[in-house]
C-alpha positions in Angstrom: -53.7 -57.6 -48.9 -56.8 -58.9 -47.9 -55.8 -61.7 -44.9 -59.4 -63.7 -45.1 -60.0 -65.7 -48.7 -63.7 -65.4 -48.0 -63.9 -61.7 -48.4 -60.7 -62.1 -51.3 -63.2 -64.0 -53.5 -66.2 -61.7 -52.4 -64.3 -58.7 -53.6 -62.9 -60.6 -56.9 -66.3 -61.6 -58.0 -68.0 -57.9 -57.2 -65.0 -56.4 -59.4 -65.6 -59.1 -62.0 -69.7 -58.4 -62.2 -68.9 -54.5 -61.7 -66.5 -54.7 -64.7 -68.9 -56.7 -66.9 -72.2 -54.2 -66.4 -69.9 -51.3 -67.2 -69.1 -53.1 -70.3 -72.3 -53.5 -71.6 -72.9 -49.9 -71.9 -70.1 -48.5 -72.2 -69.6 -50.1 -75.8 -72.8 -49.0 -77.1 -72.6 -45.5 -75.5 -69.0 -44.8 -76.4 -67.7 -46.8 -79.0 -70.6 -46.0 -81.8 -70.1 -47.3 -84.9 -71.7 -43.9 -86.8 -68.7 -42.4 -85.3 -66.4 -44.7 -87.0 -63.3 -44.5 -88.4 -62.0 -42.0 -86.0 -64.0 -42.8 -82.7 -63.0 -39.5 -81.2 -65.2 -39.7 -78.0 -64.3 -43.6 -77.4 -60.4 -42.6 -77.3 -61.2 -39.4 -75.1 -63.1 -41.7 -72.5 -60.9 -44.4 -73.1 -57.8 -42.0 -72.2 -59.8 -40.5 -69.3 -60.5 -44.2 -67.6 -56.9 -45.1 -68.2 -55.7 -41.9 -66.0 -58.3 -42.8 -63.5 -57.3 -46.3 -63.1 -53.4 -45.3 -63.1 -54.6 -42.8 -60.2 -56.4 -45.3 -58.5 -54.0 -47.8 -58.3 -51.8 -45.6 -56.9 -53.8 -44.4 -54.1 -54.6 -48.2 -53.5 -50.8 -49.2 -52.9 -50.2 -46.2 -50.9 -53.6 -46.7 -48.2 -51.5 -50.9 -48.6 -48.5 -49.9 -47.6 -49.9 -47.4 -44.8 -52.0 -50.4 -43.3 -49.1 -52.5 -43.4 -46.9 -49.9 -41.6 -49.8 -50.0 -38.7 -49.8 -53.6 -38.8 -46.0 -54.3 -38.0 -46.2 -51.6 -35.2 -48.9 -52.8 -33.9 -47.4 -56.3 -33.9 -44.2 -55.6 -32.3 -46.3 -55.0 -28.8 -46.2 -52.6 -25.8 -42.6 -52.7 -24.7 -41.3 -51.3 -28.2 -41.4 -47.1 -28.3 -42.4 -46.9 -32.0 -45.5 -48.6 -30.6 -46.2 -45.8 -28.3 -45.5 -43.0 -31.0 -48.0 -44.5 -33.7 -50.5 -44.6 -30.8 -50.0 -40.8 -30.1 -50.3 -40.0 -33.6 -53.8 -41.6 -33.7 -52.6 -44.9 -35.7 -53.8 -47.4 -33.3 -56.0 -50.0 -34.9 
């Protein structure tokens, strides 16, 4: 989780305009109205996105949990030896 609110509400709102440019064209280029009832191409792409955001949510909890990991060992200081392992391994911040 992202620990300063300035960059929180920088990242929020570039999502946020991101999500509303794709928008535009993507209802115009997938979801064409010749095509309708069926819309074959709109549910392909629309299945397609929905993997890739599935994936990508994934991989985003698994990179949060790894930087957490780093963060409580890194926390704990010197004196503890899990400290010293992470560093050997190349975790060190």
């Amino acid at each position: 989780m992202i620990q300063d609110h300035e960059m929180r509400g920088f990242v929020i709102a570039t999502s946020n305009m991101c999500g509303y440019i794709n928008s535009i064209w993507y209802s115009d280029a997938v979801w064409r109205t010749a095509e309708a009832p069926k819309f074959r191409p709109g549910f392909i792409a629309a299945s397609a996105f929905g993997v890739a955001l599935i994936l990508t949510i994934l991989l985003i909890l698994f990179l949060e949990k790894r930087d957490q990991k780093k963060r409580d060992l890194v926390e704990r200081g010197p004196d503890d030896s899990e400290v010293h392992a992470a560093v050997t391994l190349g975790w060190e911040k």
